[in-house]
ZAMARLO-510003 format. One record per residue (C-alpha): x, y, z; residue in three letters; residue number from 0. Coordinates in steps of 0.001 Angstrom, whole numbers. Last residue first. Layout:
# ZAMARLO-510003
(node (X, Y, Z), "ALA", NUM)
...
END
This chain:
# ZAMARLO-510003
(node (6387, 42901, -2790), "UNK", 269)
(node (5225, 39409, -1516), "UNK", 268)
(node (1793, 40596, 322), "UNK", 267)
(node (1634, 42839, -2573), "UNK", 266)
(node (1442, 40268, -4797), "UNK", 265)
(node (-1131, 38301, -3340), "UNK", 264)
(node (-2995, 41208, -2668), "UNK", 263)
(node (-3621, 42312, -6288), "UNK", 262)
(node (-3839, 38367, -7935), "UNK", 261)
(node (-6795, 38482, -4901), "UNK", 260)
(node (-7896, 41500, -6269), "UNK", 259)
(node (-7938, 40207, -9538), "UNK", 258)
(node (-9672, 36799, -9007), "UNK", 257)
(node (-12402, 38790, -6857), "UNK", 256)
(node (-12561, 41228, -9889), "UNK", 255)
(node (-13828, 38186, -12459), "UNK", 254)
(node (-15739, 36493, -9445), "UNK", 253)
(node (-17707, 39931, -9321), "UNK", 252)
(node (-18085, 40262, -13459), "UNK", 251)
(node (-19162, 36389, -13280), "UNK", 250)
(node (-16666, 34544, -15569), "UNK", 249)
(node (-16220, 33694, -19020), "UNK", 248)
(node (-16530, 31014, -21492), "UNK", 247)
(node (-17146, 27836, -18924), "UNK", 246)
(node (-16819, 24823, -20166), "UNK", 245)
(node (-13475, 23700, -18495), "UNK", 244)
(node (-10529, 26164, -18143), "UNK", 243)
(node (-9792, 29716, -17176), "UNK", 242)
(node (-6646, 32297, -18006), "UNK", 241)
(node (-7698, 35548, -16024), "UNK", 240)
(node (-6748, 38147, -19021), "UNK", 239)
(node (-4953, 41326, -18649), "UNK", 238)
(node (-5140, 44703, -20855), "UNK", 237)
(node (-2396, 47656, -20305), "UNK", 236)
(node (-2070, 51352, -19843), "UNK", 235)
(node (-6175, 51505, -20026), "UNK", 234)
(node (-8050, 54617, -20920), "UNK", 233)
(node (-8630, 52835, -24968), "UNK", 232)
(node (-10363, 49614, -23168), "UNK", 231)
(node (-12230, 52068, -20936), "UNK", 230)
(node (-13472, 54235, -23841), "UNK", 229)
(node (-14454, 51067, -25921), "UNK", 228)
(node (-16450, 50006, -22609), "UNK", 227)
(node (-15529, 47394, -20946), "UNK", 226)
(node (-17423, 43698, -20846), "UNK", 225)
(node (-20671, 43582, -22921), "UNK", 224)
(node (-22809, 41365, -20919), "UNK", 223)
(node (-21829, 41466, -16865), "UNK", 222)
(node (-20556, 44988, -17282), "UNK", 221)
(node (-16431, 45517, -17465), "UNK", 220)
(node (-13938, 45857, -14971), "UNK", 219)
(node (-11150, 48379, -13893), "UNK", 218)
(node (-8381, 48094, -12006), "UNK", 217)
(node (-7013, 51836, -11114), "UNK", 216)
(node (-3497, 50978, -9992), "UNK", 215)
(node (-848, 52563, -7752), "UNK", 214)
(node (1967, 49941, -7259), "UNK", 213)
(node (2115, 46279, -6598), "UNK", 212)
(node (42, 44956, -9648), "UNK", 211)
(node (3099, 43959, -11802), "UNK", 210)
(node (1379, 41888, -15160), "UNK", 209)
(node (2754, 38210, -15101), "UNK", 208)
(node (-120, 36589, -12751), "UNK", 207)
(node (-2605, 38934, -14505), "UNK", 206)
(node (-2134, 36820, -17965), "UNK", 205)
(node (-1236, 39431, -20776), "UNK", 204)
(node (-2754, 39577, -24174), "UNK", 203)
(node (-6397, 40362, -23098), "UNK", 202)
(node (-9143, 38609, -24499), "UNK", 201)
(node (-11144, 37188, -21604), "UNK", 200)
(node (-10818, 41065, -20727), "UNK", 199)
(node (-9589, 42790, -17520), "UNK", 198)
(node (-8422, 46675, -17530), "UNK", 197)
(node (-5449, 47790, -15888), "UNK", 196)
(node (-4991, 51832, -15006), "UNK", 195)
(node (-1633, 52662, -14314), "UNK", 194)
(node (-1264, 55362, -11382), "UNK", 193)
(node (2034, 57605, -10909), "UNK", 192)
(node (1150, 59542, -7751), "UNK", 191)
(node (256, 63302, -7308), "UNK", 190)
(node (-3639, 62517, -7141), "UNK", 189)
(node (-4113, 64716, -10320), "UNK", 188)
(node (-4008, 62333, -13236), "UNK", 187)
(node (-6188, 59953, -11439), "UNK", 186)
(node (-8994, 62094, -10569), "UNK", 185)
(node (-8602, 63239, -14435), "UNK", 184)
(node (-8816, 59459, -15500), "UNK", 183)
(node (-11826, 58720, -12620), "UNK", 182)
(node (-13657, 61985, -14504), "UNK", 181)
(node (-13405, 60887, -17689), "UNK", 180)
(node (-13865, 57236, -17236), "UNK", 179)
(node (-17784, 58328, -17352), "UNK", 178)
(node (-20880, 59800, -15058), "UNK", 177)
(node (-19298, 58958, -11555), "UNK", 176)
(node (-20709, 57022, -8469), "UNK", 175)
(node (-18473, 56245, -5710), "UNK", 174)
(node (-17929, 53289, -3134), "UNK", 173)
(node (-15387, 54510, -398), "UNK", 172)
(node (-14283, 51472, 2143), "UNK", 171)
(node (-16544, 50165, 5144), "UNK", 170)
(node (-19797, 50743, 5045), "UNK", 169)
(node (-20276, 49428, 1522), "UNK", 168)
(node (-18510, 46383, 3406), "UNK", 167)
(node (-21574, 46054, 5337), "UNK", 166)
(node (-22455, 42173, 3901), "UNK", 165)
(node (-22016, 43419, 533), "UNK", 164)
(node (-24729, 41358, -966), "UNK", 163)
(node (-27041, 43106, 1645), "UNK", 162)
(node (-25955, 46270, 275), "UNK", 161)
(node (-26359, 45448, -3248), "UNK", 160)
(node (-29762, 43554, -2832), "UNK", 159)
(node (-31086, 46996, -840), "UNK", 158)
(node (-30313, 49481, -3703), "UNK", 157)
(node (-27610, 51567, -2477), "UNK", 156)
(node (-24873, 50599, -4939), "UNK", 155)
(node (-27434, 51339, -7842), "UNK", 154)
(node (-27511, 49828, -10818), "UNK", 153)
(node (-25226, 51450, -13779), "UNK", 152)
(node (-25620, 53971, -16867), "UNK", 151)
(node (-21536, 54980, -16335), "UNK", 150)
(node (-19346, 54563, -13629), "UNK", 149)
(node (-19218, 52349, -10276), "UNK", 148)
(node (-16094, 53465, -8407), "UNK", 147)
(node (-14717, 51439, -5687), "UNK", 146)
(node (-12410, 52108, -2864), "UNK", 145)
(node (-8773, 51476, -1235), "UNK", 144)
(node (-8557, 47397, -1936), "UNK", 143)
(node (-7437, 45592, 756), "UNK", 142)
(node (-8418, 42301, -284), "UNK", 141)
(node (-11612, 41691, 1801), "UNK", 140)
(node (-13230, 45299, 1180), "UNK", 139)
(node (-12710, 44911, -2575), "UNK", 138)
(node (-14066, 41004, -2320), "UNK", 137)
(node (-17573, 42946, -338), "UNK", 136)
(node (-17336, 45781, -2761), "UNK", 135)
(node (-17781, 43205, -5538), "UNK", 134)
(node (-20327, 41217, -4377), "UNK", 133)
(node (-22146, 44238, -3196), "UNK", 132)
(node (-22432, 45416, -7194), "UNK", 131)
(node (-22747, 42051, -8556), "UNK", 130)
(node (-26020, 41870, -6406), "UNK", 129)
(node (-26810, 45120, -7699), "UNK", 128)
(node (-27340, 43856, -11360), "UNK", 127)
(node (-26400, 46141, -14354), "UNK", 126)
(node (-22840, 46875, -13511), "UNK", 125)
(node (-21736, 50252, -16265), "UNK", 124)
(node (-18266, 49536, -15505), "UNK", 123)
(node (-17371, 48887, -11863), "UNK", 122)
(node (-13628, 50262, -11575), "UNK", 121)
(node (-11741, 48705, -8453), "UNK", 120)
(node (-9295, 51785, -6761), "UNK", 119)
(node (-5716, 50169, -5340), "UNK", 118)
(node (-3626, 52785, -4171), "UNK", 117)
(node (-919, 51409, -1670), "UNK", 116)
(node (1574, 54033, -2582), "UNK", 115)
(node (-1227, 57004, -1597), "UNK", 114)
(node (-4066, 58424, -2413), "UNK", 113)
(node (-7650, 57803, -427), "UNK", 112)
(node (-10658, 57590, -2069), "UNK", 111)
(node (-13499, 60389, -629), "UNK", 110)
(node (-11887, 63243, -3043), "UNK", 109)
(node (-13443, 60874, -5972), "UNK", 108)
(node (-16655, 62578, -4248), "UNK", 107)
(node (-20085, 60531, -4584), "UNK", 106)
(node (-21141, 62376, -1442), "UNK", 105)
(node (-22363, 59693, 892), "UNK", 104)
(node (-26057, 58481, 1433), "UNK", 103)
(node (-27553, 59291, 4640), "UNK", 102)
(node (-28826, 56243, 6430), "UNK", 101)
(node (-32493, 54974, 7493), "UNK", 100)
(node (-32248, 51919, 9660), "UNK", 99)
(node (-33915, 48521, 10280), "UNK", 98)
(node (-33977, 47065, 13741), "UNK", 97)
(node (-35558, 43936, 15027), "UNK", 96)
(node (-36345, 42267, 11454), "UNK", 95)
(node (-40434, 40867, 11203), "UNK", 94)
(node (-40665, 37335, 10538), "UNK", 93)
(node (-39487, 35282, 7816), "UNK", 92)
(node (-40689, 35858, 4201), "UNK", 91)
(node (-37405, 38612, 3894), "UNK", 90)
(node (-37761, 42003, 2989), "UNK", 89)
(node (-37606, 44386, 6171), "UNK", 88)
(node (-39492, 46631, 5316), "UNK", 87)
(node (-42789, 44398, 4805), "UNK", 86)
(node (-42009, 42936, 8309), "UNK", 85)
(node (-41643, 46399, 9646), "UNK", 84)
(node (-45255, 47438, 8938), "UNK", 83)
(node (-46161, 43829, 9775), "UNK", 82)
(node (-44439, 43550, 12982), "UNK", 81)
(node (-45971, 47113, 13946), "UNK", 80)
(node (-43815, 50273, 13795), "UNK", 79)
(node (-41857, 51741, 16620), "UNK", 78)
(node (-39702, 55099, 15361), "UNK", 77)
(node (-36529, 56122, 16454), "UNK", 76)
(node (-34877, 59781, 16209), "UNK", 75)
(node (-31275, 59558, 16949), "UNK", 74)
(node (-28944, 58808, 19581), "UNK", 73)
(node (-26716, 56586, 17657), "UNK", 72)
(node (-24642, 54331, 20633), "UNK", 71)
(node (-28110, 54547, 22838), "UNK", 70)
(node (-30014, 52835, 19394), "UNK", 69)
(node (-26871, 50306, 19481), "UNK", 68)
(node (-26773, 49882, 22505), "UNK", 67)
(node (-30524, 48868, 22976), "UNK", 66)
(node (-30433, 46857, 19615), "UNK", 65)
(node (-27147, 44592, 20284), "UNK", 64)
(node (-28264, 44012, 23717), "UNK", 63)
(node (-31743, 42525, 22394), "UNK", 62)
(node (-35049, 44196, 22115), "UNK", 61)
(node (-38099, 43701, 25164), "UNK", 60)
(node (-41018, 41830, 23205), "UNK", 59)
(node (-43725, 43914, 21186), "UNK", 58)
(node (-43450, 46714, 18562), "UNK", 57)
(node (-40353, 46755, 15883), "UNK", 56)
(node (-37794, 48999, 15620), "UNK", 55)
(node (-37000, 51550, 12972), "UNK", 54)
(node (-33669, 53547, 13713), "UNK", 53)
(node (-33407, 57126, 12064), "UNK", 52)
(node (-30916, 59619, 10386), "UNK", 51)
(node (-27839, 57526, 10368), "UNK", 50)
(node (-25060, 59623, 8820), "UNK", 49)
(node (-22283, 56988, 8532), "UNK", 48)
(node (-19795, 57058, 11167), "UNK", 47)
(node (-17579, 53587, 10347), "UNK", 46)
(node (-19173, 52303, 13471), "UNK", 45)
(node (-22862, 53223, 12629), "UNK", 44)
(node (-22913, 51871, 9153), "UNK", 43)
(node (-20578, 49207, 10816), "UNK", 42)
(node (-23628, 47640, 13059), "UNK", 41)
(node (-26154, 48725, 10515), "UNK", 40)
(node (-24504, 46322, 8212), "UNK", 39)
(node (-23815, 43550, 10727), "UNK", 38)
(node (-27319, 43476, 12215), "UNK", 37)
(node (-28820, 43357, 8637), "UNK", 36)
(node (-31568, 45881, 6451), "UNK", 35)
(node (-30119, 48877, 5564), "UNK", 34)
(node (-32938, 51557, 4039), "UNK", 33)
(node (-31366, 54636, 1885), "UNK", 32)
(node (-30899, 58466, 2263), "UNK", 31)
(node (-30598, 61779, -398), "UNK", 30)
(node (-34317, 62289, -473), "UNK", 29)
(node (-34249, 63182, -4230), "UNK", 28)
(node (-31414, 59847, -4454), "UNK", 27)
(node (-33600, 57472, -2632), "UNK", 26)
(node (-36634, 58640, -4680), "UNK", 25)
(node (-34800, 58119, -7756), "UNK", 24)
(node (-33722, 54495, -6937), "UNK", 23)
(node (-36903, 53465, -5961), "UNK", 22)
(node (-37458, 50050, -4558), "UNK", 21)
(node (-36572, 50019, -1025), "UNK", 20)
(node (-36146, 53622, -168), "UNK", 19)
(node (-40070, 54151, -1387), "UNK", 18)
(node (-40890, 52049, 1596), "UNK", 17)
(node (-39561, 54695, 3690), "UNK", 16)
(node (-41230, 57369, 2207), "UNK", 15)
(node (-44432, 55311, 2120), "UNK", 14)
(node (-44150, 54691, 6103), "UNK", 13)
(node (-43684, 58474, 6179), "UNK", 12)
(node (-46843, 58933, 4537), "UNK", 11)
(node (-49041, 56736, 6331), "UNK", 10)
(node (-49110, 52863, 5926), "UNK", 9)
(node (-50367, 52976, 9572), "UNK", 8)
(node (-49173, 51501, 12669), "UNK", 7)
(node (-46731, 54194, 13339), "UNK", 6)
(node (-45152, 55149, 16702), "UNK", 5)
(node (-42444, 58195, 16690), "UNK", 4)
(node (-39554, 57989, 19106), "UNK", 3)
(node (-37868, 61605, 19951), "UNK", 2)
(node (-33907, 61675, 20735), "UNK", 1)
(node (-33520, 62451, 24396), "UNK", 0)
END
């Protein structure tokens, strides 16, 4: 039987696990992250992430969901206090039933599968994580194949972009690369023809009009500055999302939710 360690201390693995929440460089050194939800731990664990620990809280029996799911994972568990788990479970209310400690993923363009149905979203250089699960969540929603997030970026793992996600970073391949460089080589070498479409307010070409069905890297830009000058000169072709009213541009997210529905709908009717 996995072993269940008791803490009701801010001792040093409390810290570590804390740390998860709000350092980025700590989560990457110790290669794991925090997920806070029942439906996000639910599919970590169904989709076969590593899970290297469940967190549970001290007092009243847990629910069906929690026993099988800690008997499903047979790993370590540790009891904390309600206010030990309370604090890692970031929310006001009160204290979350199960937290868990996850193994992150190689960030390995290997990891995104290849095939006619090829449909990889570009993230360039996102700088808020709640854009980040936003995105993965419409990516996972419109059959999209994976995500890459490339450049100086926030962190997919940080617990507002997993939440925002709603476990879809659970579901489909989300990885981090330095530059378009490597995504344009991955491309090159995945032994299918693959355009690569960038969005801009600017581009020449409404999406509705530009063919979507086969292979295609779409790639957006950062909440501020749009694509880089390196992804605008990578791309086979530019498309706008023609809007009205006040607005001058969209959201990033709503921006690739509008294209990967444009995606699907097309390929629905291809």
């Amino acid at each position: 039987m996995p072993r269940t360690l008791r803490i009701t201390t801010r001792n040093a693995t409390f810290q570590q696990w804390q740390a998860l929440l709000g350092n980025r460089t700590k989560r990457q050194r110790a290669g794991e992250f925090l997920v806070q939800g029942v439906r996000p731990i639910s599919l970590a664990v169904e989709h076969g992430w590593e899970i290297r620990a469940l967190l549970t809280a001290e007092g009243p029996g847990l629910s069906r969901w929690a026993r099988d799911l800690i008997e499903t994972a047979g790993v370590p568990r540790a009891v904390l206090s309600a206010e030990l788990m309370g604090e890692l479970g970031g929310k006001d209310e009160e204290a979350p039933e199960l937290l868990a400690v996850v193994g992150l993923p190689a960030d390995d363009l290997a990891r995104l599968p290849v095939g006619p149905d090829l449909l990889v979203v570009v993230f360039d250089r996102p700088t808020t994580p709640g854009n980040i699960g936003t995105l993965v969540r419409s990516a996972d929603a419109f059959g999209a194949t994976g995500v890459v997030v490339t450049g100086h970026a926030a962190d997919p793992y940080d617990p507002k972009a997993v939440r925002a996600s709603t476990g879809s970073l659970f579901a489909l391949p989300v990885v981090r690369v330095p530059s378009h460089r490597e995504v344009l080589e991955w491309a090159g070498a995945v032994g299918v023809p693959v355009q690569v479409v960038g969005t801009d307010e600017r581009g020449p070409v409404d999406i509705a009009e530009h063919d979507l069905t086969g292979p295609t890297v779409l790639a957006v830009g950062n909440e501020t500055h749009g694509l880089s000058a390196a992804w605008r000169d990578a791309c086979d072709r530019m498309v706008r999302i023609p809007i009205t009213g006040a607005a001058s541009s969209l959201n990033a997210a709503s921006a690739a939710t509008v294209a990967l529905y444009e995606a699907a709908r097309q390929r629905r009717f291809s």
